[in-house]
NUTORDO-479068 format. One record per atom (N, C-alpha, C, O, CB): atom name; x, y, z. Coordinates in steps of 0.1 Angstrom, whole numbers, plus 5000, padded with zeros to 4 digits. Glycine has a CB too. Layout:
// residues N
SITE, gumi, u, v, w
SITE, CA, X, Y, Z
...
//
This chain:
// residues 123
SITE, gumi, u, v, w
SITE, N, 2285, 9470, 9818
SITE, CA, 2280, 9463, 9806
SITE, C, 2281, 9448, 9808
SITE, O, 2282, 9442, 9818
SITE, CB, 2288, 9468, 9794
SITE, N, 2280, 9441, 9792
SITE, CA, 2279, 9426, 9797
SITE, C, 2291, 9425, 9799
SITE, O, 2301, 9431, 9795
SITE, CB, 2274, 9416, 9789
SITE, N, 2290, 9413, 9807
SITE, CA, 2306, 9406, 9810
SITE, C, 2304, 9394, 9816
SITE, O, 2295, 9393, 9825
SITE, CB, 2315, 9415, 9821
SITE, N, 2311, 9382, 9812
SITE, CA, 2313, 9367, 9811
SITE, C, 2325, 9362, 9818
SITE, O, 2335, 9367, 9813
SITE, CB, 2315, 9364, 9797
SITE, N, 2328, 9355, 9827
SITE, CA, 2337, 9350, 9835
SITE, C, 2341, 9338, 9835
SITE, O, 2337, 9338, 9847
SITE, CB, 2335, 9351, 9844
SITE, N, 2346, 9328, 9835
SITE, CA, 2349, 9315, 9834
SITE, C, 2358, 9317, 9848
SITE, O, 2367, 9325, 9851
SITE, CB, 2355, 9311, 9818
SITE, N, 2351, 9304, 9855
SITE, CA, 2362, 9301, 9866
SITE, C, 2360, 9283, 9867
SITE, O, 2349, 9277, 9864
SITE, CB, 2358, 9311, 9884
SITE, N, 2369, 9278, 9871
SITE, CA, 2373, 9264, 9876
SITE, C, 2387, 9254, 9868
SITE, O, 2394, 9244, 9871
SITE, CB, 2358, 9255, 9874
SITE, N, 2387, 9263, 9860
SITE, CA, 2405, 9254, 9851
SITE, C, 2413, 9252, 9860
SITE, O, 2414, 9260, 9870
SITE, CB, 2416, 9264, 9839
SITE, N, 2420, 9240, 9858
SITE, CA, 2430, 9235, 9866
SITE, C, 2439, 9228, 9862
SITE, O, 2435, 9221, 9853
SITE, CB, 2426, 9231, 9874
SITE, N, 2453, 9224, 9866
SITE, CA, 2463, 9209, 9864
SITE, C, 2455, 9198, 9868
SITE, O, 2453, 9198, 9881
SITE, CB, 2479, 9209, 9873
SITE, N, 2450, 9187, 9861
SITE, CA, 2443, 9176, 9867
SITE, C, 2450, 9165, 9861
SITE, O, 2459, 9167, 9853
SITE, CB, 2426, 9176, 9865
SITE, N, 2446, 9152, 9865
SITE, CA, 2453, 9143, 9859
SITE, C, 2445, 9134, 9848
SITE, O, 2433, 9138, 9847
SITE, CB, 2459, 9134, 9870
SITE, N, 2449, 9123, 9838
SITE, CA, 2440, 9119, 9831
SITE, C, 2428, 9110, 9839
SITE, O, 2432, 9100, 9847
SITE, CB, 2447, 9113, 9821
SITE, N, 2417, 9113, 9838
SITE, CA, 2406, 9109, 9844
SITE, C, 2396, 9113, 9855
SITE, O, 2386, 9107, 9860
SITE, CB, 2410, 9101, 9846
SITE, N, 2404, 9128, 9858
SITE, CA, 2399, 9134, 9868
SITE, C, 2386, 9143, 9862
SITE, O, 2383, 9145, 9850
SITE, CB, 2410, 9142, 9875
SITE, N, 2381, 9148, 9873
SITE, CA, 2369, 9157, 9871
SITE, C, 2368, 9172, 9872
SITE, O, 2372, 9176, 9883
SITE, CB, 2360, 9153, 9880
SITE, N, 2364, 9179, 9865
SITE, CA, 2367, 9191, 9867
SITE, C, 2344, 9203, 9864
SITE, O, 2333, 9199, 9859
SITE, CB, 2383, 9193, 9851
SITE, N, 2347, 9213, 9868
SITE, CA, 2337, 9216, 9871
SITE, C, 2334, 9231, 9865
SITE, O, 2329, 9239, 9873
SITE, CB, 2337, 9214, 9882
SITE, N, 2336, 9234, 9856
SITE, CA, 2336, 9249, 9851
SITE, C, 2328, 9259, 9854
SITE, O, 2317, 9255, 9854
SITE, CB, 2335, 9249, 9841
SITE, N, 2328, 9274, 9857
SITE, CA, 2313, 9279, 9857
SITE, C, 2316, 9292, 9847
SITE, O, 2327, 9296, 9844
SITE, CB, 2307, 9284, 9874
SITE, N, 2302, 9297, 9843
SITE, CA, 2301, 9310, 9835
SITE, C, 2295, 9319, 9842
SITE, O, 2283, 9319, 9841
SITE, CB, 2294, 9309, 9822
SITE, N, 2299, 9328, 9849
SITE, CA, 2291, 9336, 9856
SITE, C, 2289, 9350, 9848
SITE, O, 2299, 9357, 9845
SITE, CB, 2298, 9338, 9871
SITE, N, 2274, 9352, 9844
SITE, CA, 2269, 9365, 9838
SITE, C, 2268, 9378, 9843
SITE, O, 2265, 9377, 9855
SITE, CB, 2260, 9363, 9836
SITE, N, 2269, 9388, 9840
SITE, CA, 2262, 9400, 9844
SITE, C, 2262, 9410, 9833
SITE, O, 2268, 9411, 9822
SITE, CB, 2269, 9405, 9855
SITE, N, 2252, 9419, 9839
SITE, CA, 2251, 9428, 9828
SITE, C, 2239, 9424, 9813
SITE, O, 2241, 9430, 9803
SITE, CB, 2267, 9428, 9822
SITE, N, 2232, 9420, 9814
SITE, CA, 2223, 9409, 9812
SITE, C, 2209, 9404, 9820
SITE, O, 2208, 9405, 9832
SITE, CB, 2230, 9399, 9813
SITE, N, 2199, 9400, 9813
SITE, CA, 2191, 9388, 9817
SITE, C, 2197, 9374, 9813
SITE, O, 2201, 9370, 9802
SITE, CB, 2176, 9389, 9811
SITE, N, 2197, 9370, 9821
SITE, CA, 2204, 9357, 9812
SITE, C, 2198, 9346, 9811
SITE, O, 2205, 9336, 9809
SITE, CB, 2214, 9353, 9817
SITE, N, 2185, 9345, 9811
SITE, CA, 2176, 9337, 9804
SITE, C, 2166, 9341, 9798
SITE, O, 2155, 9336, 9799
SITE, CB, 2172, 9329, 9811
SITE, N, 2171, 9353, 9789
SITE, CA, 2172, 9357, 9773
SITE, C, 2185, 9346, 9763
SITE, O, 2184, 9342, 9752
SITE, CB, 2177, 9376, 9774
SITE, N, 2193, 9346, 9771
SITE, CA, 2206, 9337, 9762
SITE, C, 2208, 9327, 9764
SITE, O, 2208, 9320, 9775
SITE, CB, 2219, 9342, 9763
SITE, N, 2214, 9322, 9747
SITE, CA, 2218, 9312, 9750
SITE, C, 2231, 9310, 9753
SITE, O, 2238, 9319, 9751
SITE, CB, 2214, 9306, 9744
SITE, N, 2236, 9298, 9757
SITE, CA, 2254, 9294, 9760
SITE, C, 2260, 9289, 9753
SITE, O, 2252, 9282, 9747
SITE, CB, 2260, 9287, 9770
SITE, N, 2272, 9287, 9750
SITE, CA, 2278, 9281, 9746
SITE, C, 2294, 9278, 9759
SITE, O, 2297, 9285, 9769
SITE, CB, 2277, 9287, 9731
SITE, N, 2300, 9269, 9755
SITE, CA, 2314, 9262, 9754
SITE, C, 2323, 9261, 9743
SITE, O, 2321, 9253, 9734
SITE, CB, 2313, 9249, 9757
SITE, N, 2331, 9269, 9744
SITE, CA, 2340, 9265, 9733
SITE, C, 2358, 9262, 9740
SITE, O, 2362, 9266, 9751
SITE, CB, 2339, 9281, 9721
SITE, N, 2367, 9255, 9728
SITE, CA, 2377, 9252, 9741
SITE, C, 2388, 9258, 9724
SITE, O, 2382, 9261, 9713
SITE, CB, 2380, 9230, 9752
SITE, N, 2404, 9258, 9726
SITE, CA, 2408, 9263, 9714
SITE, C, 2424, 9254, 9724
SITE, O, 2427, 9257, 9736
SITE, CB, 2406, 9285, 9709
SITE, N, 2429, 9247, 9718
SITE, CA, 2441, 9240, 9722
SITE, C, 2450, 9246, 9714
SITE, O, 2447, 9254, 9705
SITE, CB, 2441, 9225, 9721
SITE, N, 2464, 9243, 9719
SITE, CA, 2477, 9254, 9713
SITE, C, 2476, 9248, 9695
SITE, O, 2474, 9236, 9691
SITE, CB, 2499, 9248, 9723
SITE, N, 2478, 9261, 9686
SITE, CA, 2480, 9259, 9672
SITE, C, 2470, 9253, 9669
SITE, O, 2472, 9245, 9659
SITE, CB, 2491, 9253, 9668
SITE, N, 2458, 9254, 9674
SITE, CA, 2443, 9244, 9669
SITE, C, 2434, 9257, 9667
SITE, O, 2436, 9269, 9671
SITE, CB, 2434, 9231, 9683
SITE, N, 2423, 9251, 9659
SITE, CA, 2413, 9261, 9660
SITE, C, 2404, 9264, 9671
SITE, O, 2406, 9257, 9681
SITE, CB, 2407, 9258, 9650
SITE, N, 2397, 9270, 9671
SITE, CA, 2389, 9270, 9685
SITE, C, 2372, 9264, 9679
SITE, O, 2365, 9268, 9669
SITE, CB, 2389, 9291, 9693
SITE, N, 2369, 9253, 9689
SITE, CA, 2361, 9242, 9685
SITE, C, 2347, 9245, 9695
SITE, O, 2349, 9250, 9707
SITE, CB, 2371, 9225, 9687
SITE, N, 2334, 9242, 9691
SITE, CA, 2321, 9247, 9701
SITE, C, 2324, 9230, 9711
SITE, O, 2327, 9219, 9707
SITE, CB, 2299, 9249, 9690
SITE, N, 2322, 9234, 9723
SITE, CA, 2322, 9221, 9731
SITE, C, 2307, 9218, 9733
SITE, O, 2304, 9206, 9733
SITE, CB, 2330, 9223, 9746
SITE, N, 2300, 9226, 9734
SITE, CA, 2286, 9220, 9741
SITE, C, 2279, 9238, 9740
SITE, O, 2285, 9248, 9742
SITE, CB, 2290, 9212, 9763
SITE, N, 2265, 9238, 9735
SITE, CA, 2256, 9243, 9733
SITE, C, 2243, 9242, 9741
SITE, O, 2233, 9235, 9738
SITE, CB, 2256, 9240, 9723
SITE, N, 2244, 9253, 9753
SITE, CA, 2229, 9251, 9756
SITE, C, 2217, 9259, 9755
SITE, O, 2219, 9268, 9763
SITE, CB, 2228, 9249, 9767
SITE, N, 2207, 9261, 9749
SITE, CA, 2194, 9268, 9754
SITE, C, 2190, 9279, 9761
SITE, O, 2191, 9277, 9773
SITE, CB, 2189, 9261, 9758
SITE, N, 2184, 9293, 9758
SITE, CA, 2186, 9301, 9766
SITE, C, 2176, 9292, 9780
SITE, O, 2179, 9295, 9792
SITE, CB, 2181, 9315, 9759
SITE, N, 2162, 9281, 9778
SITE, CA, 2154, 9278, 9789
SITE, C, 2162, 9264, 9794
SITE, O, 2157, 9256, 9802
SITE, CB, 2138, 9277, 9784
SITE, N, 2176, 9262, 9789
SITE, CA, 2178, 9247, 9794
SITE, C, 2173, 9235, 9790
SITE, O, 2177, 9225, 9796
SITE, CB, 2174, 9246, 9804
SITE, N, 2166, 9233, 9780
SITE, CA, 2162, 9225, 9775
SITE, C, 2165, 9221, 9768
SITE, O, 2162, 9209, 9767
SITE, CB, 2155, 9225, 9773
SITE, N, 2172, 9224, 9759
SITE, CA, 2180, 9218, 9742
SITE, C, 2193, 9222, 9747
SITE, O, 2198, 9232, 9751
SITE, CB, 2175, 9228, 9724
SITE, N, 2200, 9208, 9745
SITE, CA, 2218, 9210, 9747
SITE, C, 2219, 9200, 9735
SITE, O, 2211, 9191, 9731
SITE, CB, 2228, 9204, 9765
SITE, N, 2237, 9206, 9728
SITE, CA, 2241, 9194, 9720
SITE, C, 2255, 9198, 9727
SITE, O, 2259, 9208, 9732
SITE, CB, 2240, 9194, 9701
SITE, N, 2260, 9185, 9725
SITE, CA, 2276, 9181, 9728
SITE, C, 2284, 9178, 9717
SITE, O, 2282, 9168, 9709
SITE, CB, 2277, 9169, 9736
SITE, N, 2294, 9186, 9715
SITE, CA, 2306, 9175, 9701
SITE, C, 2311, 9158, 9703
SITE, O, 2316, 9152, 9713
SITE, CB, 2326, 9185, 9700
SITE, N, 2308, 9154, 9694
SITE, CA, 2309, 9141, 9691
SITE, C, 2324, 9138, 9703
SITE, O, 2325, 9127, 9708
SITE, CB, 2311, 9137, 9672
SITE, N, 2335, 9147, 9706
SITE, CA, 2342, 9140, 9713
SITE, C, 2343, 9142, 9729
SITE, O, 2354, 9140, 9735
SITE, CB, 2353, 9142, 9708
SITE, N, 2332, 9147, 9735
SITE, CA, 2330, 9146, 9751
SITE, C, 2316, 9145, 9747
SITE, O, 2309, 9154, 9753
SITE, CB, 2335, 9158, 9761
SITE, N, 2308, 9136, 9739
SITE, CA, 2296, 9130, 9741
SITE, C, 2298, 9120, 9754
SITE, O, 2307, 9113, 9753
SITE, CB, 2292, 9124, 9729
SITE, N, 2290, 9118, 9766
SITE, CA, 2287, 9107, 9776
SITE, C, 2299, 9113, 9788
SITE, O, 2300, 9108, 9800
SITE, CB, 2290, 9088, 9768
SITE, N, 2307, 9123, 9784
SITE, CA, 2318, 9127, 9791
SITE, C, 2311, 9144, 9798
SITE, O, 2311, 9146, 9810
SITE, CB, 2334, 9128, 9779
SITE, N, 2308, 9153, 9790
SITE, CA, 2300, 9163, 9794
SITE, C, 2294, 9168, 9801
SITE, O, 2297, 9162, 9811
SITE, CB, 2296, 9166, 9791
SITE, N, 2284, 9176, 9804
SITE, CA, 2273, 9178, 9809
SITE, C, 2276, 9193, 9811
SITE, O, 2285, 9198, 9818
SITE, CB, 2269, 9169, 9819
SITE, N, 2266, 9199, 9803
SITE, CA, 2264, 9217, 9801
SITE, C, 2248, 9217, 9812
SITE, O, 2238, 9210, 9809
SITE, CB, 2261, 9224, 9779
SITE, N, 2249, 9225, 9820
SITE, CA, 2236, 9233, 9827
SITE, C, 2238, 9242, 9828
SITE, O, 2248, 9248, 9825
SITE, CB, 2232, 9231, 9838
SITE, N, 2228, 9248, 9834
SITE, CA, 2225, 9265, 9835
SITE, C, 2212, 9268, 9847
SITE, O, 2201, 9263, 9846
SITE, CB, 2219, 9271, 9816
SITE, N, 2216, 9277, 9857
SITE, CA, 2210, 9281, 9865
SITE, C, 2206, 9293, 9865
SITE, O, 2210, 9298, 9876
SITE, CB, 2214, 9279, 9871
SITE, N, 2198, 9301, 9857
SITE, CA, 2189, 9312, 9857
SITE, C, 2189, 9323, 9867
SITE, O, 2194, 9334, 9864
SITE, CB, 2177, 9306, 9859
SITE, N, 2184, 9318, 9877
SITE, CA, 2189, 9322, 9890
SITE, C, 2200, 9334, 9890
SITE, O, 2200, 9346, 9890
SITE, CB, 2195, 9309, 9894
SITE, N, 2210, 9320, 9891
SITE, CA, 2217, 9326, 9898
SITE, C, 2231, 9331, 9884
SITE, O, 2243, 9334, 9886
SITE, CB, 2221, 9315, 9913
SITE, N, 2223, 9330, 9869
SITE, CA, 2229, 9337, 9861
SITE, C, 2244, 9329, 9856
SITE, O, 2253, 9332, 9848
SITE, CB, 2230, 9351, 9867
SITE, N, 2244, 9319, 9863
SITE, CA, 2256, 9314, 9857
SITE, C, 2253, 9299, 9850
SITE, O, 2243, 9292, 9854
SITE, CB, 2269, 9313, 9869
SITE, N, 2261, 9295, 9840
SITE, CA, 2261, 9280, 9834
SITE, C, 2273, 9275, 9836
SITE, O, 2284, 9280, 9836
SITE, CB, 2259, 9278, 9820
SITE, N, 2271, 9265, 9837
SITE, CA, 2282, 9254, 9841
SITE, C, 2289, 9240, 9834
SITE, O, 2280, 9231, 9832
SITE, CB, 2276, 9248, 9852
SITE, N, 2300, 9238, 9829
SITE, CA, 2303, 9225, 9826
SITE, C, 2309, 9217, 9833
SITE, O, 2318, 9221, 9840
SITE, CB, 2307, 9223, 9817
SITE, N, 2304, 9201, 9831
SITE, CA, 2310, 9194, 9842
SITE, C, 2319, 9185, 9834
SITE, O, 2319, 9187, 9821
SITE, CB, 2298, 9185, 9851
SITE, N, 2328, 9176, 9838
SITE, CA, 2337, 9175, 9828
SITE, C, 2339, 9161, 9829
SITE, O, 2350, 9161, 9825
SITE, CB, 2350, 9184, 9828
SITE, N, 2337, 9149, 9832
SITE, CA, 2343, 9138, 9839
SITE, C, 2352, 9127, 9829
SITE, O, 2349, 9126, 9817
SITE, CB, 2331, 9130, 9845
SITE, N, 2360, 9123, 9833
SITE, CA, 2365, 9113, 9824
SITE, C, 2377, 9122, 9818
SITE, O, 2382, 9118, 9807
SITE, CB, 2353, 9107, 9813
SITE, N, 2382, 9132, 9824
SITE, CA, 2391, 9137, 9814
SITE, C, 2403, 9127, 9807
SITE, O, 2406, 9117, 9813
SITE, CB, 2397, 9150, 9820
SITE, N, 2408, 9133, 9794
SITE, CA, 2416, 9130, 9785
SITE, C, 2428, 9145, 9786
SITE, O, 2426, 9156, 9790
SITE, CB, 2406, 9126, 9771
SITE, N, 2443, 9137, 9780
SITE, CA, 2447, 9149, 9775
SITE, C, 2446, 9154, 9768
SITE, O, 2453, 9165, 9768
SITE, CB, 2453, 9151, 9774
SITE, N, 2441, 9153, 9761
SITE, CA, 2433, 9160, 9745
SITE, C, 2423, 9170, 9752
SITE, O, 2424, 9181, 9747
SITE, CB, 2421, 9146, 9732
SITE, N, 2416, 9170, 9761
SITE, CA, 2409, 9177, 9764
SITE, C, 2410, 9190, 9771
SITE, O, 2401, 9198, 9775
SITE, CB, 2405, 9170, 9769
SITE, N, 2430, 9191, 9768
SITE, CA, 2435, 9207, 9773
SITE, C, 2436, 9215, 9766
SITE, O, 2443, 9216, 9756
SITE, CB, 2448, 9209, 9779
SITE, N, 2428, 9221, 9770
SITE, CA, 2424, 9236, 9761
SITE, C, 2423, 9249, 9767
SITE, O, 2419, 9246, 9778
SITE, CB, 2410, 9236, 9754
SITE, N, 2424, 9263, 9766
SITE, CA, 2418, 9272, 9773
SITE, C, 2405, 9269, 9769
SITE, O, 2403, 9264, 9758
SITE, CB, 2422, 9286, 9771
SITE, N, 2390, 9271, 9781
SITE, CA, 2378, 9269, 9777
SITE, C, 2374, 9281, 9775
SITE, O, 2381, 9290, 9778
SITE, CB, 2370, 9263, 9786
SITE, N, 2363, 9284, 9769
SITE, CA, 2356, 9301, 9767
SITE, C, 2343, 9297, 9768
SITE, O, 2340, 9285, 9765
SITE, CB, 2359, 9311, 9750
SITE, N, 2333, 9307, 9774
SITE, CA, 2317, 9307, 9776
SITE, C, 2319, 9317, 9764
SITE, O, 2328, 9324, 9761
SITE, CB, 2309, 9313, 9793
SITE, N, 2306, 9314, 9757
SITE, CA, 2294, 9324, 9753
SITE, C, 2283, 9326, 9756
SITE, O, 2276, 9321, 9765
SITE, CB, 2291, 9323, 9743
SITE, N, 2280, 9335, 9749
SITE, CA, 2265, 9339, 9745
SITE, C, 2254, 9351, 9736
SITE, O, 2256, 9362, 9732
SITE, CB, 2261, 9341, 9754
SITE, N, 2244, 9344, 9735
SITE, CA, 2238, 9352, 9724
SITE, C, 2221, 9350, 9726
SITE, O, 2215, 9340, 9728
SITE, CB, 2244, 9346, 9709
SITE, N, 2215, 9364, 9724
SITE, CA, 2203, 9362, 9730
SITE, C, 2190, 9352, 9722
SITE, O, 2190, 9350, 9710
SITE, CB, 2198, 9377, 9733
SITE, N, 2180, 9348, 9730
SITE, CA, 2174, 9340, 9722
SITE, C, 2166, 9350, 9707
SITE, O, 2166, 9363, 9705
SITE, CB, 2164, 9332, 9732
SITE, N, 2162, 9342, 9700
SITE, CA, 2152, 9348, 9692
SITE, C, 2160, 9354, 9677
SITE, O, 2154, 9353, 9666
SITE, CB, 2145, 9362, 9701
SITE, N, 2173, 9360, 9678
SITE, CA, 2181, 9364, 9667
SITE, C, 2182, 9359, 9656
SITE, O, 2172, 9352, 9654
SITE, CB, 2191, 9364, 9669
SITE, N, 2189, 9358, 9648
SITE, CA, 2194, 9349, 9637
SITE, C, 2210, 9352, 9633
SITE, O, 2216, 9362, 9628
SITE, CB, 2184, 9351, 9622
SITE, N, 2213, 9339, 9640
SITE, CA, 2234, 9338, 9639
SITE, C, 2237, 9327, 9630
SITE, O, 2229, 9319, 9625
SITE, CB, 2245, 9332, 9658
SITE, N, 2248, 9328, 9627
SITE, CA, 2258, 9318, 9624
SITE, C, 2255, 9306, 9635
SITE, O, 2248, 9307, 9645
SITE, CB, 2275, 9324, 9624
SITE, N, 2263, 9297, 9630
SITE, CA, 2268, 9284, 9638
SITE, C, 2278, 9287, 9650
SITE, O, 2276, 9284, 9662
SITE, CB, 2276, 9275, 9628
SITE, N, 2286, 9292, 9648
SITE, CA, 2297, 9296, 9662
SITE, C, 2294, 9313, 9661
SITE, O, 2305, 9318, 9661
SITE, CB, 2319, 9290, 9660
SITE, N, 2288, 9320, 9659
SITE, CA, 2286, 9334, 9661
SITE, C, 2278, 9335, 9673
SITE, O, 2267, 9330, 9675
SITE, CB, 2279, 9340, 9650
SITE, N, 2286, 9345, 9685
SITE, CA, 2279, 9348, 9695
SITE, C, 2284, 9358, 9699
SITE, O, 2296, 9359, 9697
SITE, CB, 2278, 9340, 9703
SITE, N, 2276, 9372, 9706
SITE, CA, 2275, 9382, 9710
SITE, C, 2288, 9385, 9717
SITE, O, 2298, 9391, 9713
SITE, CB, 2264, 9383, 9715
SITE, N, 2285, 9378, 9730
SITE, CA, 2294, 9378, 9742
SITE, C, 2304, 9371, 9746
SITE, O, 2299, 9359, 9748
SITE, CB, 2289, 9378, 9751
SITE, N, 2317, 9371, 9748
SITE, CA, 2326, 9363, 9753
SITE, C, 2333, 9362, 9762
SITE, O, 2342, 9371, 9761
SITE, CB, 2331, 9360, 9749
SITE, N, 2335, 9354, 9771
SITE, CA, 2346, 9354, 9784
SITE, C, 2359, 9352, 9779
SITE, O, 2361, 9344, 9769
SITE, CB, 2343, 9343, 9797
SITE, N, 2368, 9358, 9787
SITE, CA, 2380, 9355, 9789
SITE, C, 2390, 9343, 9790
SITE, O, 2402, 9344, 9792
SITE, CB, 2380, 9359, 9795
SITE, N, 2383, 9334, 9790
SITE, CA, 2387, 9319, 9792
SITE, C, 2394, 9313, 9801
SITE, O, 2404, 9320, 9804
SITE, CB, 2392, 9315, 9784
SITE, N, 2393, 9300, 9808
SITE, CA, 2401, 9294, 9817
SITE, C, 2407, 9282, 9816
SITE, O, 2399, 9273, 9814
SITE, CB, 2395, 9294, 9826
SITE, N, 2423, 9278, 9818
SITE, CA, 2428, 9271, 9817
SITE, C, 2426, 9257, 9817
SITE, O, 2429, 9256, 9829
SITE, CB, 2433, 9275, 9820
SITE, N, 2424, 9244, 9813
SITE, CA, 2421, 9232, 9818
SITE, C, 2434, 9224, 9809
SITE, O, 2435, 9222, 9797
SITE, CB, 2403, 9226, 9815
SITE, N, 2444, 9221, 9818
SITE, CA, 2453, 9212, 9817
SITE, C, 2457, 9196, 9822
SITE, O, 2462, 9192, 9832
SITE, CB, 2459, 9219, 9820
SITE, N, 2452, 9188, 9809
SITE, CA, 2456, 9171, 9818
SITE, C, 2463, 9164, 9816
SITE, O, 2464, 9158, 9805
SITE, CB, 2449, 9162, 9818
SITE, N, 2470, 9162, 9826
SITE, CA, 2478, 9150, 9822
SITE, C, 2482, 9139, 9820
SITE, O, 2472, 9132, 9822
SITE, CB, 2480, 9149, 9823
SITE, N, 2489, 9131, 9818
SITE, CA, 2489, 9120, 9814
SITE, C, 2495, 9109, 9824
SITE, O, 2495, 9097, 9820
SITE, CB, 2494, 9122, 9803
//
């Protein structure tokens, strides 16, 4: 069935770069769209970056605007975030979504979710 993976979290330091991926299956996956979401200790869990099931339309949250960058490779079924400039604010478990195009959702409502991967920075 479907299933969502998040790999690349790591201990990095403040300002380092990090590289996330969502690897799909179980799916077409450019029927869906992605999402990023990150949830830091005793916080709510917040959307980081929103992309398009064709790649074309991404939004970023106002606090890794110019710092981000969400893509997606069709292909090869996985999406990716890139992360540069990290902060420590920016340690959160990350989580992929998704949800197919064409539906009608909520704002953070999405079908599918990975398991999430660690990104810890320091200071």
């Amino acid at each position: 069935q479907v299933q969502l993976v998040e790999s690349g979290g790591a201990l990095v330091q403040a300002g380092d770069s990090l590289r996330l991926s969502c690897a799909a299956s179980g799916l077409t996956f450019g029927d869906y769209a992605v999402a990023w979401f990150r949830q830091a200790p005793e916080k709510d869990r917040e959307l980081v970056s929103h992309i398009s099931a064709s790649g074309r339309n991404t939004i970023y949250a106002d606090s890794v605007k110019g710092r981000f960058t969400l893509s997606r490779d069709n292909a090869k079924s996985t999406a990716y975030l890139q992360m540069n400039s990290l902060k420590p604010e920016d340690t959160a478990v990350y989580y992929c979504a998704a949800r197919r195009w064409g539906a009608l959702y909520g704002p953070n409502e999405y079908n599918y979710w990975g398991p999430g991967t660690q990104v810890t920075v320091s200071s």
